[in-house]
N, C-alpha and C positions, 0 to 999 in steps of 0.2 A: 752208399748208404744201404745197410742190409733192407730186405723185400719187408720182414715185418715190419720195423720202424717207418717205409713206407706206406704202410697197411694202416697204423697208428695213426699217422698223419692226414690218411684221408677221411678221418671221421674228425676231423678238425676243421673250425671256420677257415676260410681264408683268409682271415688277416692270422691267425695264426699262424698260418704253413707259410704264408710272407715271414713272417716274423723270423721263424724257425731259419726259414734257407738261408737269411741276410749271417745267419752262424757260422764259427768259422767250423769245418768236421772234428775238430776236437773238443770243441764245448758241444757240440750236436750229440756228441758220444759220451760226454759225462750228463747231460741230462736222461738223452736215453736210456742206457745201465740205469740212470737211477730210478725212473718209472719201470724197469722191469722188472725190477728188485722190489720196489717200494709195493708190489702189489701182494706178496708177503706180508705186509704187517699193514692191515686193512680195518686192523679190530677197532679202532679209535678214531678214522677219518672222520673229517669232516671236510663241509664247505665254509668255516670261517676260520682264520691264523690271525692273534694281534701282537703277536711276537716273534721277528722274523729281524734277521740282520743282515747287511750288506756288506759289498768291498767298502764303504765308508767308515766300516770300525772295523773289527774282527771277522765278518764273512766273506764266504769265497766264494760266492756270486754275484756280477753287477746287478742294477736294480732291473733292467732289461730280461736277464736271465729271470731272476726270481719273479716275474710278471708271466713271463711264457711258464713258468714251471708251475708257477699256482692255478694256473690254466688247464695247462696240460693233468693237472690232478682235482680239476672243477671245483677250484674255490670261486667263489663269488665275491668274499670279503677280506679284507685282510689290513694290517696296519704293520708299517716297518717301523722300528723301533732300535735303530743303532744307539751303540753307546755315545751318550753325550754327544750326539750328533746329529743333523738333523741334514744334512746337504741331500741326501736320496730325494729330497721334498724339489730340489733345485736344478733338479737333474730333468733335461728337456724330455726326456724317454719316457718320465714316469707317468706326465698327465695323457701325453700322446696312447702311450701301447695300453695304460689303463683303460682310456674311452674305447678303443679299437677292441680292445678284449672283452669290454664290458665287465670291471672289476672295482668293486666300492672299496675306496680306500680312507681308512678313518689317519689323519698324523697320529703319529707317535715318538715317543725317545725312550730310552731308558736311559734316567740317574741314576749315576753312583755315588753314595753319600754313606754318612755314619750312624748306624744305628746307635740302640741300646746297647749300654754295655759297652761301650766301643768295637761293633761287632757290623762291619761291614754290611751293606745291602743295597738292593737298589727298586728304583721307584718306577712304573712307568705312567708316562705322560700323554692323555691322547688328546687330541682333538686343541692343542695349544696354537697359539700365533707362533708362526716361524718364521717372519722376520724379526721377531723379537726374542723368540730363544737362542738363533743363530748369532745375536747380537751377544746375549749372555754368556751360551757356547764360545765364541770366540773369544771370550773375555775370561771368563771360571771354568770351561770345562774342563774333565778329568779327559783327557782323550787318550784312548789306546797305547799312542805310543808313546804317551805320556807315563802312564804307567807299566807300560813293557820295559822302560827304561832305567825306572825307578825299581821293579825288581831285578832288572838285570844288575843294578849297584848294589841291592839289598840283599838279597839272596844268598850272595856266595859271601859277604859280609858275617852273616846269621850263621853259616857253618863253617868260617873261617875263626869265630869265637868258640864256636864245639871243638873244636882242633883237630879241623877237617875242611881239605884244599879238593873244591870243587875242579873239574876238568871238562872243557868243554868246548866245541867249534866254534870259533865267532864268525866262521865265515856266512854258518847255517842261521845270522839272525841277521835279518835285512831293517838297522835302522831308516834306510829312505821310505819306508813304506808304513802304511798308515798302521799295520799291526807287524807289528818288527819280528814277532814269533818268538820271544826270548824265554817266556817260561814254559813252553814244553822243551826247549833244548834245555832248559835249567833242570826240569823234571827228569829227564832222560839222562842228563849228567849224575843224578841222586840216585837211581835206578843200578848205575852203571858204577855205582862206588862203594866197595861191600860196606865197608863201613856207614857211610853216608844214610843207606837202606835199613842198614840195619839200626842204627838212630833212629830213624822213623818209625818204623814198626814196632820198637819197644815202647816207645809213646801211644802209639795207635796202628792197627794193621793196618788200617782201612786207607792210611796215609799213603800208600804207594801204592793205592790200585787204578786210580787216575789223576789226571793233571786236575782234575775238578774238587776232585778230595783233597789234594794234598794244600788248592785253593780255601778251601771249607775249614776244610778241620787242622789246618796247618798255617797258613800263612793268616788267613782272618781271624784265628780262633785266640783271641787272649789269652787262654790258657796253655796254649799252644808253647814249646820252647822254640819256636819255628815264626811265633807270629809276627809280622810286620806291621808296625804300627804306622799308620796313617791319619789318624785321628786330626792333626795340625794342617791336612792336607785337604782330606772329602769335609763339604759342607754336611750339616748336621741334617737328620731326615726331616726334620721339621722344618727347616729353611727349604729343602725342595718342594715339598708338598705346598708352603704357601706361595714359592716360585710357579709351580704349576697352574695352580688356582689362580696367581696374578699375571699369566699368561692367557686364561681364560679355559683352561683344560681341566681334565678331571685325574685324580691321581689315585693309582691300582699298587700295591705292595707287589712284585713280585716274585714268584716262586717259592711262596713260605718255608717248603718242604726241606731247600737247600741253605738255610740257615741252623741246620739239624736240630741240636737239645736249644737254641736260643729262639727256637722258632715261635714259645707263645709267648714268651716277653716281648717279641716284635710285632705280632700280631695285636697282643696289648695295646701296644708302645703307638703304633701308627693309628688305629681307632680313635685312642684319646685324640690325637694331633689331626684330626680330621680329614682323614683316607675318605676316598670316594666308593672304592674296589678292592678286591683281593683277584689275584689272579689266581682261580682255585682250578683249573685245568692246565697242565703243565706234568710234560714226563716223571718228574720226580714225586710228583702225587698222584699218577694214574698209569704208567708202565714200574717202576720202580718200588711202587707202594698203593697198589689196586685199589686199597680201600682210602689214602690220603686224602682224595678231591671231597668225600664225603664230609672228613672234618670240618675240612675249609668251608665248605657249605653250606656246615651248622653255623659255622662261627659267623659269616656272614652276614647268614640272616637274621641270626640274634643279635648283631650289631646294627643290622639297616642299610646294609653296606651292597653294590654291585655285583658282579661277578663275571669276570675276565677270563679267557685263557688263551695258550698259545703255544708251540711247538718249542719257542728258542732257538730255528734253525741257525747254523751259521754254514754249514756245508754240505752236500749231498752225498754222505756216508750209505751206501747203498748195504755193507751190512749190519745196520742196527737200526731199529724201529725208534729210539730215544732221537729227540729235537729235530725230528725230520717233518718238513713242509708239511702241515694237515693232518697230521696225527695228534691232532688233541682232546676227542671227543668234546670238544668244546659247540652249542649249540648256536645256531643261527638267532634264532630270540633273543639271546645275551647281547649277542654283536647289535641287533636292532636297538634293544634298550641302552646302551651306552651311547651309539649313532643319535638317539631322539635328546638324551640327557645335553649332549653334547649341541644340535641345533638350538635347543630352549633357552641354554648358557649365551649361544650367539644372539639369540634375537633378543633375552636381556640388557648385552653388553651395545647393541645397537639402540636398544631405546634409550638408555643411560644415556649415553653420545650424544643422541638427538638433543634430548632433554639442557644437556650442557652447553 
């Protein structure tokens, strides 16, 4: 271990530096690099994250790592929020190295379901029962590889009608694994095929400048000659929101920003349907679009509505400031008032009970 990274270390508790040495040196050294990096893009931190993902959906850190890393960059609060998934909650590591670290963890998930318009989005979930959404989850949920799988069939289908044969490694998409990785090898094949790219871009540039766009404005976008419909597949937003609520949790729209020109219909669209939240801190309304969180915060408040935010990490990219741990100017008082909303809900659904 280099001398600084031990210099780091000794301004940490001891159960930390426990925690840290039990690593093996190669995750020692992708967390490290990324606190050294991460002190580069400081404009936004915070101490509270309610949107954070693990290796149980699409992240590429266990819920252990991400516990020492939210530490390691003095969060206090935080809620994990995989996709349609909630197993992080069941994992022995989480309640142990949270208490040990002294770190408030509010549950979370994020749903993926069907908006307005047939235009993809997703919900998050906090403060819900998790024996009973895992019950649901195992039953209805959309999970990762569930649909990493489903574009992997779809996808090269969609430009096999444009009359245009995708090319692509299958060795580089690991169906045994809970996020199989298949459409950024699918993106990268589209990239890789003049033709392919150049279809895109005559639609929209913006399509092949990342796998997140070509997500957005291509594959969810009904207008899209690219869009995959799903519609028969995700439950409707208004079936989660009242799933949530009948789990006993409060439900937050996420990310408005990245549902691009359909964004105030959804915004709309989930108020009428009785949202609790908007998650108006988020890279794509505050790195991406400095002045978007402001929107969100009008619209909020003139609905009556909460306010959430969170990074979206899924991996510790040390060069980009976007969905990295703690960067979401998101304020501590928020995390508090949704934590209080959330206990009042509980000691309702306990007097209810009694009463019964």
């Amino acid at each position: 271990m280099e001398t600084n990274q031990t210099i780091e270390l000794d301004e940490e508790s001891a159960q930390l530096k426990e925690l840290v040495s039990n690593l093996s040196e190669e995750r020692k050294t992708i967390l490290f690099d990324y606190i050294k990096n991460q002190d580069a893009f400081s404009n936004h931190r915070t101490n509270s994250d309610m949107h954070i993902h693990t290796t149980n959906s699409d992240g590429k850190l266990f819920v252990s790592e991400v516990l020492i890393l939210a530490k390691m960059l003095e969060l206090n609060n935080i809620s994990i929020t995989d996709h349609d998934c909630v197993d992080a909650y069941f994992d022995d590591d989480l309640i142990s190295i949270a208490q040990k670290l002294k770190i408030k963890i509010i549950t979370g998930c994020e749903f993926v379901c069907m908006g307005p318009n047939s235009v993809p989005i997703e919900i998050l979930g906090y403060g819900i029962n998790l024996n009973l959404a895992r019950l649901y989850l195992n039953k209805y949920g959309i999970t990762q590889k569930y649909l990493e799988f489903y574009r992997f069939e779809k996808i090269p289908k969609i430009f096999k009608n444009l009359g245009i044969t995708l090319e692509f490694d299958m060795r580089k998409i690991d169906f045994s694994a809970k996020d199989p990785g298949a459409l950024p090898v699918l993106f990268d094949s589209i990239l890789n095929n003049k033709q392919a790219k150049t279809l895109c871009e005559e639609e929209n540039p913006e399509l092949t400048k990342s796998v997140g766009n070509f997500l957005r404005l291509g594959l969810n976008n009904p207008s899209s000659k690219f869009y995959m419909d799903m519609t028969s597949t995700y439950p409707s937003y208004t079936r989660i929101i009242e799933l949530i609520h009948n789990l006993g949790g409060i439900a937050f729209l996420a990310h408005p920003h990245q549902y691009k020109a359909e964004m105030q219909n959804v915004l709309n669209s989930v108020a009428k349907a009785n949202i609790d939240g908007i998650e108006c801190f988020h890279f794509t309304s505050t790195i991406s679009n400095p002045n978007g969180y402001k929107e969100l915060l009008e619209f909020a408040k003139n609905h009556k509505l909460m306010v959430s935010g969170g990074s979206d990490f899924h991996s510790p990219n040390a060069k980009s400031e976007k969905g990295q741990i703690g960067n979401v100017m998101f304020e501590e008082k928020n995390f508090l008032d949704i934590d209080k909303k959330i206990k009042l809900i509980e000691k309702l659904n306990h007097k209810s009970s009694r009463k019964l």
